[in-house]
C-alpha angles and dihedrals in degrees: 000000000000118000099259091038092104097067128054100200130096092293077209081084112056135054110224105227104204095155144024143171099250088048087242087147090050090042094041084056101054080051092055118350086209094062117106123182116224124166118229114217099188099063082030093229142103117269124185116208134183123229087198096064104094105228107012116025096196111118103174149330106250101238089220140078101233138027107263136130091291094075086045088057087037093054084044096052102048095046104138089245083068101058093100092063103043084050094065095039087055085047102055087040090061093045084052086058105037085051091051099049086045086052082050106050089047098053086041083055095047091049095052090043095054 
């Protein structure tokens, strides 16, 4: 496989991040030996896609500036054995919320009533 097989996109528009500093790319890799680092300079972000998905191999945008351990805990969280449990913390995330706007539709009736 030649280095830019994996996407199918115009490669002008990504940077290949084989190396850094903080080894992401080597420790991405132990995670999933399929996922690959490239920079997107259009949308001006990090993006980690797997060579092993069989039609896009984008996996996900990395939600920080830079490559740390954050993107390492990030790749390990949203591993698809852990969709159970994002499920439920969106979930319970959803029912908070859903608790706090009822608590303030009801004070926002009471003032207007009084």
């Amino acid at each position: 496989m030649k280095k830019y097989d994996f996407l199918d996109k115009n490669v002008k528009d990504f940077l290949f991040i084989e190396n850094d500093n903080l080894f992401v790319c080597q420790r991405l890799q132990e995670i999933d030996e399929s996922y690959r680092v490239v920079f997107n300079l259009k949308k001006n972000q990090y993006e980690v896609h797997s060579i092993d998905q069989p039609y896009d191999t984008y996996s996900f945008a990395v939600p920080f500036s830079v490559l740390d351990e954050r993107t390492v805990s990030y790749a390990l969280k949203t591993r698809r054995e852990n969709m159970d449990k994002i499920i439920k913390e969106i979930d319970f995330y959803n029912e908070k919320l859903y608790n706090q706007m009822i608590k303030q539709n009801v004070n926002q009736i009471k003032e207007a009533l009084c």
